[in-house]
N, C-alpha and C positions, 0 to 999 in steps of 0.2 A: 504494500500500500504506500504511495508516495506521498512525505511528508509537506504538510502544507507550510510557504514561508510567508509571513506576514512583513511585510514593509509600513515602519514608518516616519513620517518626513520630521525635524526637529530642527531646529536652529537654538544654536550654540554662543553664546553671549558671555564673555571674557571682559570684565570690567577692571579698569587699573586707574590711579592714582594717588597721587604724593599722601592727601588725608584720609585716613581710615573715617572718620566720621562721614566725608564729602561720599565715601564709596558705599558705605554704608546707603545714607540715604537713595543713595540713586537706584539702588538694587532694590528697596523697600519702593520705588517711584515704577521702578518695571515689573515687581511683581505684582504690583497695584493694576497696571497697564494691562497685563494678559488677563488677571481675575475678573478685568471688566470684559474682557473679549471671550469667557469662556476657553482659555487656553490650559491644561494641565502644565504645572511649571515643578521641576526639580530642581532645590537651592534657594538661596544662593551659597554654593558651596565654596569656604576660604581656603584659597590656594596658598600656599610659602612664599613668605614677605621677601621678595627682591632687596638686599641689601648693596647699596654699593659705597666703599669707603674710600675717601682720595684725604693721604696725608700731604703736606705743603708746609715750606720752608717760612718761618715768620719771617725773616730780613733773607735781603738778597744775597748776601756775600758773605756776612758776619754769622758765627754761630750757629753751626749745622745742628744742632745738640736741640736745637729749640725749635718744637714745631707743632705743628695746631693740626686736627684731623676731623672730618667734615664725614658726615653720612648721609645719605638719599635712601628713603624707604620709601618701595614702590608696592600696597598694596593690591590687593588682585582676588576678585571672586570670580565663580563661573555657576553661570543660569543658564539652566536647559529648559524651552518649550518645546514641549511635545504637540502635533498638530497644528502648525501655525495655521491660520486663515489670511486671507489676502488682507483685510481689515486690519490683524495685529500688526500683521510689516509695515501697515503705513503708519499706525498710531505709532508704532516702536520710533519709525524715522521722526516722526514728528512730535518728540519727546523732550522737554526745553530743559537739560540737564545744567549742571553748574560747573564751570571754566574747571580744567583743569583732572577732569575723566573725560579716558578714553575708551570707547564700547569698540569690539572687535566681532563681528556677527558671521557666523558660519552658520551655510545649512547644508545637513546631513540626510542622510538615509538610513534608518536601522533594520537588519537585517535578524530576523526570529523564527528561529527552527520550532 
């Protein structure tokens, strides 16, 4: 008897930026987005905080010994809708988030034995 596979479509939503609060919200703003569209959502799931550290010289020529060291923390969640509708993709697009998130939107195919 040949196994039935079920397909289904889902777009994949990678949200990043500097403030964990800013990131917060926005992901509480798209999950609000799809619950008004009837969309199944999975997440927002918190991914591993991007650290990045740059040390640097305080004077230029004088006194290597002395120096000061800087860090950039780029948080990052990932939201899965499952069944998008043509409706969600546009409300999604036309989502007036705040300076400084960036949304990354894949869409998929799932594949189910």
């Amino acid at each position: 008897m040949p196994k039935k596979e079920i397909q289904t479509e889902y777009l994949r939503l990678r949200v990043k930026g500097y403030d964990n609060k800013l990131v917060d919200n926005s992901c509480r703003q798209i999950v609000e987005t799809a619950g008004r569209n009837n969309s199944e959502v999975i997440g927002p799931v918190p991914l591993p905080t991007e650290i990045k550290r740059y040390t640097v010289n305080r004077s230029t020529f004088v006194d290597k010994n002395s120096r000061e060291q800087f860090e950039l923390r780029i948080h990052k969640r990932l939201i899965d809708i499952e069944k998008p509708s043509q409706a969600m993709v546009e409300s999604l697009s036309n989502l007036n988030l705040p300076a400084g998130i960036e949304i990354e939107i894949k869409m998929g195919v799932e594949r189910k034995d």
